[in-house]
N, C-alpha and C positions, 0 to 999 in steps of 0.2 A: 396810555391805556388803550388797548385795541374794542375796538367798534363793534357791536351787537349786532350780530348778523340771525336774523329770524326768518325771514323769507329769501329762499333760492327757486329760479329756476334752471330750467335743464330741460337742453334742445336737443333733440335726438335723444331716441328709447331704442336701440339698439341693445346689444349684451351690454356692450359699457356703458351708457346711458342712462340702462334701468338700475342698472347695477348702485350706479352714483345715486341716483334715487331714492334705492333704498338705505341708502347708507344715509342718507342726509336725514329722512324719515325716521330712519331708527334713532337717530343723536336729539327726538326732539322738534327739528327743522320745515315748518310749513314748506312744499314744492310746488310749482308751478311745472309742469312737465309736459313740455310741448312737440309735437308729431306734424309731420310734412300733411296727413290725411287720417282719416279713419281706421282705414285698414293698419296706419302705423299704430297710432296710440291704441287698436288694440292688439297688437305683437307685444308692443310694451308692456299695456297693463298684464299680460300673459307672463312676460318674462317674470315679473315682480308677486305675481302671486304663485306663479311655479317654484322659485327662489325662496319667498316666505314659507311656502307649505312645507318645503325640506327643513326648513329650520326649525317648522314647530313639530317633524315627524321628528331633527336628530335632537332632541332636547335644547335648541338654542334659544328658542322663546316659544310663548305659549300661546294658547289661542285670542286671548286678550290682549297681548303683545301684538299679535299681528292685524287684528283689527283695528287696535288706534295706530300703527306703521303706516296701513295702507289708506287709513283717511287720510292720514294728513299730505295725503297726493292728488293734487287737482289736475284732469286732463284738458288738454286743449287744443285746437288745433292754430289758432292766431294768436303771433307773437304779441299783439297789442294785452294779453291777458299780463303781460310780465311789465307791465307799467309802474307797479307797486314795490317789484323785491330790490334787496340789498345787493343781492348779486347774482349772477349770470351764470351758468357752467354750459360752455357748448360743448356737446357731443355728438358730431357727426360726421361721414366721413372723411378720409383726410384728402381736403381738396380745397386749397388755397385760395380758389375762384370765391367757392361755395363758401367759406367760412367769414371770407373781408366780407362777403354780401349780406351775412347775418349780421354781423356785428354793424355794420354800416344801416340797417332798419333800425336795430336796436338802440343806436346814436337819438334815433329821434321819438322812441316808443319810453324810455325810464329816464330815471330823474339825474343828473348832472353829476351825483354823489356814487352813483348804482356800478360796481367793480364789474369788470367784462374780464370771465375768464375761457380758455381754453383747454381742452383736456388732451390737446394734439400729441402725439408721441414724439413727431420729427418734423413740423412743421415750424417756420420761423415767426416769431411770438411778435415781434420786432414787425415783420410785414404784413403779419393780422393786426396789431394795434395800428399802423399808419393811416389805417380809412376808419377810423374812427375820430370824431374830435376831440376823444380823451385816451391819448395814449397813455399818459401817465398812469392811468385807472387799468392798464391792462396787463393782465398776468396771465403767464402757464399754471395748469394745476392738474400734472400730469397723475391721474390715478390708476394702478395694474391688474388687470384683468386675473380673478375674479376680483371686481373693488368691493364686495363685503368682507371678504376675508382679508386681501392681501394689504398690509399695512402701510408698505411706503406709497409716498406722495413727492412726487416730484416738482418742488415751485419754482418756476420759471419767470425771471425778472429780465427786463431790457434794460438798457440804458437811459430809458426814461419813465420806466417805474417809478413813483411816485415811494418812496422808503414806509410811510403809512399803511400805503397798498399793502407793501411787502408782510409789516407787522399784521395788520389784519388780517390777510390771509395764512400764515403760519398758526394764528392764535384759534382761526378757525379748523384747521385742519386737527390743530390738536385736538378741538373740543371731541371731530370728527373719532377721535380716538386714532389716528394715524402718526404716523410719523413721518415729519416734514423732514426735505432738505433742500436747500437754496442753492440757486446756481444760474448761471448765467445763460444768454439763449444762444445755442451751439447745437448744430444738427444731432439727435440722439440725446440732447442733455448727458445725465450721467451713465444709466443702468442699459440702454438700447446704445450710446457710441459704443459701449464695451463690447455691450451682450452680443450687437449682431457684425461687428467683424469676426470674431470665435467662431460663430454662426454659416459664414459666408468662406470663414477658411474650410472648417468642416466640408461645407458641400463640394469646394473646389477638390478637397481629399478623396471625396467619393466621386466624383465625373471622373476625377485620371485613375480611377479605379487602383489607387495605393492601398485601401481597406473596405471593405465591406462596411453595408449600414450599419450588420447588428457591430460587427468590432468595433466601428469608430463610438457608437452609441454605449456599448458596454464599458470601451474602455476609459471614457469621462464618468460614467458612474461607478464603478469599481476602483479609478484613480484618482479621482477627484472629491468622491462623493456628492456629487452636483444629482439634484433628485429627479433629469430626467437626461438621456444625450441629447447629443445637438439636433439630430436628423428629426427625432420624436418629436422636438421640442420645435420644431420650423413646423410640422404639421401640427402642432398642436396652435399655435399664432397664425398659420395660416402663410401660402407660400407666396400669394399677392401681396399680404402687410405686409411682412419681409423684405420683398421685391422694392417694394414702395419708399419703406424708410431708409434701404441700403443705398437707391437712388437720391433718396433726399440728401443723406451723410455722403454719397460721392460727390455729388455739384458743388457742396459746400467745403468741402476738403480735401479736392480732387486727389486723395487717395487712394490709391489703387488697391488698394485692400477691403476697400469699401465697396470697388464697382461691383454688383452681380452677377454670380457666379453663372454663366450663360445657361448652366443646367434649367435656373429657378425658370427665367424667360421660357425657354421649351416648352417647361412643366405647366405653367402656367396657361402659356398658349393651348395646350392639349384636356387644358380642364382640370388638372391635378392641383389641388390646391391642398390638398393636406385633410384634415379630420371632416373639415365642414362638408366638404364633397365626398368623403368616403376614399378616397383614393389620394395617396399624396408618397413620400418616400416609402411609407407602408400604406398595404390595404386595411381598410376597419369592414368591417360586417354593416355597416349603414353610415350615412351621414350622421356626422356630427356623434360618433360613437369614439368612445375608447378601446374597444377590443380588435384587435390586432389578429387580422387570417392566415395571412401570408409569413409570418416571424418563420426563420429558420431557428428552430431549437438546437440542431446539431451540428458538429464541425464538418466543413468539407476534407477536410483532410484525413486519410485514411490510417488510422492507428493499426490497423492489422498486419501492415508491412513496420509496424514501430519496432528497433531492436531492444534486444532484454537489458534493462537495468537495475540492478543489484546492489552495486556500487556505486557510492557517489564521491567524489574528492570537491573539496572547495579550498580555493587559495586565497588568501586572505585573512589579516584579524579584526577590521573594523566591524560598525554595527550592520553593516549589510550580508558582509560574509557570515559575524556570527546567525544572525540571525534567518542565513540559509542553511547552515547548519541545523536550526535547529529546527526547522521545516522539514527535513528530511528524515532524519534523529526521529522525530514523532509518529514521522509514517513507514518507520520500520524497516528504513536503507538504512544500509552499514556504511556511515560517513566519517572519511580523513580529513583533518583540518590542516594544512599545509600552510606553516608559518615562515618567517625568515629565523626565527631563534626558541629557544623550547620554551624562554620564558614568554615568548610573544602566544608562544601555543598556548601557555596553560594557565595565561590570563584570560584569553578567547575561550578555553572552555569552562574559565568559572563563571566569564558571565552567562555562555550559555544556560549554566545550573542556576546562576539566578535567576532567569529569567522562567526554567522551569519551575522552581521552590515557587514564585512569584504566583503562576498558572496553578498551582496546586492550593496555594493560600484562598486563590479566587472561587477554587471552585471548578477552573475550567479542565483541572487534567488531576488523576489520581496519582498516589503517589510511587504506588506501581507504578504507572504508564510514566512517569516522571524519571524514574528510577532505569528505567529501562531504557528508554532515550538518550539518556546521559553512557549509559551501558555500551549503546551501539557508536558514540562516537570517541575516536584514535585521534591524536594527531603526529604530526610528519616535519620534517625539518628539509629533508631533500625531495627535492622535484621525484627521485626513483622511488620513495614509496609508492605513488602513486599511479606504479606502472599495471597493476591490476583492477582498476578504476572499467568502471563500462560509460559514465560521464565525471566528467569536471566543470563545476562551475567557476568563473575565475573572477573573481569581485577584490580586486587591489585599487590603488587610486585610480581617477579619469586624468591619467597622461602616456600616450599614445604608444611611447619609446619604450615604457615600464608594461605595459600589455602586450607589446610583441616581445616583449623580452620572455613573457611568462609562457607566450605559445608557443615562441620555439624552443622552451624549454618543456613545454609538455608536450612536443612533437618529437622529439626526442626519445622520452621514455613511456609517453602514454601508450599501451597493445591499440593494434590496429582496430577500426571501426568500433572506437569509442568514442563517443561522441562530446566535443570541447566546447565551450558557451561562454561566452561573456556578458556580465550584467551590465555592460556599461550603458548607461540613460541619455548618451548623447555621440560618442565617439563612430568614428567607421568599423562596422563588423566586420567589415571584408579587408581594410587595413591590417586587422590581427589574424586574420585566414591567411592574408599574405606571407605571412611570418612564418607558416608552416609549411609541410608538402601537402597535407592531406585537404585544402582548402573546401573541398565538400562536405566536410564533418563540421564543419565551422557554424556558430549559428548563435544571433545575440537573443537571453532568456533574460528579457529584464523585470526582475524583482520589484517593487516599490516598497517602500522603507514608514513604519516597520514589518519585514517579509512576513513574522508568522502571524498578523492582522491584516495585510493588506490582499486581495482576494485575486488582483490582476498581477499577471504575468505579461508585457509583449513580446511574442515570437517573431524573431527578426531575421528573417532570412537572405542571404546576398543573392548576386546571381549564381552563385558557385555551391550555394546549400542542397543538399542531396534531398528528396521527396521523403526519404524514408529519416533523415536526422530532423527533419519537422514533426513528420509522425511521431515518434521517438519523445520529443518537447511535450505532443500535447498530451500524446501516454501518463508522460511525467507528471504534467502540470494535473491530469484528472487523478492521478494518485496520492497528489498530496492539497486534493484540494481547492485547488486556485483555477481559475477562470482566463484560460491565452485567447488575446487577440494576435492577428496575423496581420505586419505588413515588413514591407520593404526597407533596405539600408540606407534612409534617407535622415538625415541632422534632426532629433528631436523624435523619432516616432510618432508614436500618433501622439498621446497624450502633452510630453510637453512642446511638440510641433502646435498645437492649438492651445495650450493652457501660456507660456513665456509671451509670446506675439501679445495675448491681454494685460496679462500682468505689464506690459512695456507698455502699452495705452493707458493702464492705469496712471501709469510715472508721467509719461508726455502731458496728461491732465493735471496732474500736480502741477508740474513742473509750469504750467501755462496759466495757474492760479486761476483756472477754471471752477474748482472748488477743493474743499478741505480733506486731507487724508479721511479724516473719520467718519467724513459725509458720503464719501467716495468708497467705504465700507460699508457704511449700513446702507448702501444705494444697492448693492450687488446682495449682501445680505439677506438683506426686508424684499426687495422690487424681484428679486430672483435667484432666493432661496437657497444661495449658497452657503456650506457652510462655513468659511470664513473671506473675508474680505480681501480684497489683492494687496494694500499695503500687509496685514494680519500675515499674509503666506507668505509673502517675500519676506519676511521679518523672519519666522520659521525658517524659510529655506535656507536663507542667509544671501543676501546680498553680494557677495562673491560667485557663491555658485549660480544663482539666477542671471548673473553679468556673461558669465562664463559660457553657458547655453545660450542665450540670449546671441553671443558676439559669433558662436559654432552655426547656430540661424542662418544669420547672416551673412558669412562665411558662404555657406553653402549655397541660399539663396538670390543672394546679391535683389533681395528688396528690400526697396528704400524704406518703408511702412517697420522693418525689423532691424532694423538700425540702433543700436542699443541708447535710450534715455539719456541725456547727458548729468543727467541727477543722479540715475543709479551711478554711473562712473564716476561721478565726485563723490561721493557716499562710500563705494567700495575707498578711493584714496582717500578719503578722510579717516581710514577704518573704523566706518561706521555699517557692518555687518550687519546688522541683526539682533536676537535675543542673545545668539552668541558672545556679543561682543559687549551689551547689555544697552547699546544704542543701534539703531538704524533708522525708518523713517520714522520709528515710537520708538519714547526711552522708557528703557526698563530698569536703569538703575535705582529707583526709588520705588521700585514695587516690590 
C-alpha cells in the first residue's frame, strides 16, 4: 500500500515551480515552497495568484476555492523549513551543479524516510541522486509546462530506485489527478527524446532554407494535426531550453540528430530566445506574448502568371486518386477519371458517389451540389482521352518504373502547357519529369489521404519546374480549398521528412525496452498533445509503407539516426502490418 504523502515542498517558484504548487495545493497537499530570496518568492507568490485569479475568472474554482489553495502555501526562503515533509520536488534551473548542491543540503535538513525528487527535463536522475546518501529515495517527476493543466507526468526511476519509491510516487501523482508513466533515466525520458529531434530537424529544414517557417509550421498542422508547428512551438519553450536539452540528448547519445541545429546557437547568442524575449523564429508585439507581428499571411508566389484550368484528369483508382476526384468534382472542374479497365473506372466512380451520398447524409453538401459533382465527372480507359486536360493529376502506386511509365504516356498525348503533377508522398519528382520532354511542367502536388478532409497540399517543385506551373498549383490549391506549402525534391518533403525520423525513435525506444508501447503513447499524447501516438499511426499507416519511406530517408540521406528500426523490419517480415493486417505493434484481432 503506497505511503501518505501530506506535506511537499518545492524549490524554485519559477513558471514551473509555481505551477507545481499550485497543483499540489489544489489536490489538498500542505507546501512548503521555497525561493533563492525575497524578490524570488515574491515572482512566485505573483505567479500562483495570477494563475488562480484566471481560474476563478474562467469558471475553474471559486473564490473560496482559491483562498483555501493558496493558504495551504507556506513561503520561505531557508531550506531548513522543509525539515518536516514527505517529499521534496526541485524546480529550478537545469544545472547539474546547482541541483547535486540542493539535494546534498537537503541530505542533512529532512528525515531519512523524506523522497528527493526532481522535475529536471533532461537532466540525469542517476547523477543528481549519487551526492545524496539516499539514492534509492530519488526519483524524476518530470511535470509539462503549463503543470495545472497538462496531465502527464513523467516518472523517472535509476537503477537504484528503491521499487516503493517508485509505487509511492506513481500513487501520488495520481492522487495529483495526472497521469503517470514510468521509465527509465535516459537523456529526454520519453516525450522531449521524441519531441525535440522532430524539433531540431525542423530548424535544420529552415537554416538550408528548403521551406519557409510559415510552411514548415503550417505544414505539421494541417498534416499531422499537431496543435502547434515545430518553429512556434521552439519559441513557445524557449530557444535556450531547447539548446540545453538537445545538448544534454547529444553527450548522452552522441547522435547526431540530436546535436543543435547551429541556427539555435546564433539565435541565442543575438538574444532571440522565442516568446519570453519577444523575438524568436517569429516576432510577438511584447515579451512573453502570443501574438505574432511579423506572420506572412500570403503566398510569395505570384498566381497572376498561373495558366487557366478547366480541366482536370486524374490517373488512378485507389482512395487517393478517388478522392482527388472528388476535390475537384465539388469545386466545379470537369474531371476524367483515367483507369486501366472500365470496370476499374466505374467502381472509382461509385465510390466517389458514396462518398458524396455520405457528405449529404452529414449535412456537409446538398444534394444538388452532390448531384452535380458526380455530373461533372467522365472516365477514360486510354491515356488519349485526356489529351484536352489543362492538368493531370497522376496518383497510381509509389513504384518509380509505373510513374514514368504514366508520364511518358501523358507526354505523349497531354496539349502542350498543361501542366502534369504527381502525388507521390515520397518518390523523385524530377525522376517522372525525366520520362517526359516537357520537364518544366512537371511538379509533385501531394495530396494527404483522406484529400477531401485533409486541408494540406505540398507543392513540390524540381529544379526544372517552371515559375508559372507553381503558380498554376497554388491557383489550384486556393480553388479548391486546400492550404500548399512550398518546398523542394527532396525524400519525404517536409511533413514526412520530420514526422517518419520520429515515429523510427519511437520503435528504437521500444525496441531498447526503454518503455512500453502504450506509455510511449500516452507520453506524446498527454505531454504533447498530439493527436495520436507513434506506435497508434504507424499502425494506421501500416507498417510496410512507414518501412518503405523510412528506408527512401535513408537512401537519400545516408544518416545513421534514419536507419530504419530493426523491429519495424521484423514486423513488416513477420507480416505484421498494421490494422490492416489486424496485428502490428497492437493487436486488433479481438477488438
Amino acid at each position: 500500500m503506497a505511503r501518505e504523502i501530506s506535506s511537499v515542498g518545492v524549490i524554485g517558484l519559477g513558471t514551473m515551480g509555481a505551477g507545481i504548487a499550485e497543483v499540489l495545493a489544489r489536490s489538498g497537499v500542505s507546501v512548503v515552497a521555497v525561493e533563492i530570496d525575497d524578490d524570488g518568492v515574491s515572482r512566485g507568490r505573483g505567479h500562483l495568484e495570477h494563475s488562480t485569479e484566471r481560474a476563478v475568472s474562467g469558471g475553474k474554482l471559486d473564490a473560496g476555492g482559491r483562498d483555501a489553495l493558496l493558504g495551504r502555501i507556506r513561503y520561505t526562503t531557508s531550506l531548513a523549513e522543509l525539515s518536516d515533509v514527505d517529499l521534496v520536488i526541485e524546480a529550478i534551473p537545469e544545472s547539474l551543479e546547482a541541483k547535486s548542491d540542493v539535494f546534498s543540503q537537503l541530505d542533512k535538513i529532512t528525515g531519512p524516510d523524506t523522497i528527493f525528487v526532481s522535475n529536471t527535463s533532461s537532466l540525469s536522475i542517476t547523477e543528481i541522486g549519487v551526492h545524496t546518501a539516499r539514492p534509492g529515495k530519488v526519483v524524476g517527476m518530470h511535470f509539462f509546462n503549463p503543470a495545472p493543466i497538462l496531465k502527464l507526468v513523467e516518472i523517472v526511476r535509476t537503477v537504484v530506485t528503491e521499487p516503493d519509491v517508485i509505487t509511492d510516487v506513481v500513487a501520488f501523482a495520481e492522487r495529483l489527478g495526472k497521469t503517470p508513466v514510468v521509465i527509465g533515466d535516459r537523456a529526454g525520458f520519453i516525450a522531449n527524446a521524441l519531441l525535440f529531434g522532430y524539433l531540431n530537424h525542423a530548424v535544420r529544414m529552415y537554416e538550408q532554407r528548403y521551406a519557409t517557417r510559415e510552411d514548415l509550421d503550417a505544414a505539421m498542422r494541417f498534416g499531422c494535426g499537431y496543435p502547434m508547428g515545430p518553429l512556434a512551438l521552439l519559441d513557445l519553450i524557449g530557444l535556450d531550453t531547447a539548446y540545453e536539452i538537445l545538448d544534454t540528448m547529444y553527450h548522452q547519445s552522441r547522435n547526431r540528430l540530436h546535436a543543435p541545429a547551429p541556427l539555435l546557437k546564433q539565435m541565442i547568442t543575438a538574444g532571440l530566445l522565442g516568446r519570453k524575449t519577444g523575438q524568436g523564429f517569429y516576432t510577438y508585439d511584447e515579451p512573453d506574448s502570443p501574438t505574432v507581428t511579423d506572420a506572412v499571411t500570403k503566398s510569395t508566389v505570384d498566381i497572376g502568371s498561373a495558366r487557366e484550368v478547366r480541366k482536370v484528369g486524374v490517373v488512378g483508382t485507389g482512395t487517393m486518386a478517388t478522392g482527388i476526384v472528388e476535390v475537384f468534382a465539388k469545386r466545379g472542374y470537369e474531371v476524367i477519371l483515367r483507369a486501366r479497365s472500365a470496370e476499374k473506372a466505374a467502381a472509382s466512380v461509385a465510390r466517389v458517389k458514396k462518398s458524396l451520398d455520405k457528405a449529404v447524409v452529414k449535412g456537409k453538401l446538398s444534394e444538388e451540389d452532390a448531384a452535380a459533382a458526380l455530373g461533372r465527372i467522365s472516365s477514360a480507359v486510354e491515356f488519349e482521352e485526356l489529351a484536352d486536360v489543362d492538368l493531370v493529376v497522376e496518383a497510381v502506386a509509389e513504384d518509380l518504373a509505373v510513374k514514368q511509365a504514366v508520364f511518358a504516356a501523358l507526354d505523349d498525348v497531354v496539349k502542350p502547357g498543361a501542366v502534369l503533377a504527381t502525388t507521390t508522398s515520397s518518390l523523385p519528382v524530377i525522376e517522372c519529369a525525366a520520362a517526359t520532354s516537357r520537364p518544366s511542367d512537371v511538379v509533385g502536388v501531394h495530396f494527404f489521404n483522406p484529400a477531401p478532409v485533409m486541408k494540406l497540399v505540398e507543392v513540390v517543385s524540381t529544379i526544372a519546374t517552371a515559375p508559372d506551373v507553381i503558380a498554376t498549383v497554388d491557383a489550384v490549391c486556393a480553388a479548391v480549398g486546400k492550404h500548399p506549402v512550398h518546398c523542394g525534391d527532396r525524400a519525404g518533403f517536409i511533413v514526412n521528412a520530420l514526422l517518419f525520423p520520429y515515429l523510427n525513435d519511437a520503435v528504437k525506444m521500444l525496441e531498447a525496452h526503454y518503455a512500453e508501447a502504450d506509455d510511449i503513447d500516452t507520453a506524446m499524447k498527454v505531454g504533447c498533445g498530439l493527436p495520436m501516438g507513434p506506435f497508434e499511426l504507424l499502425d494506421v499507416v501500416g507498417l510496410d509503407v512507414s518501412l518503405a519511406i523510412q528506408r527512401t530517408l535513408f537512401n537519400e540521406f545516408r544518416e545513421e539516426g534514419f536507419a530504419p528500426a530493426p523491429l519495424l523490419e521484423h514486423l513488416v517480415t513477420a507480416g505484421r502490418l498494421g490494422r490492416k493486417t489486424g496485428k502490428g505493434f497492437k493487436d486488433y484481432s479481438a477488438r
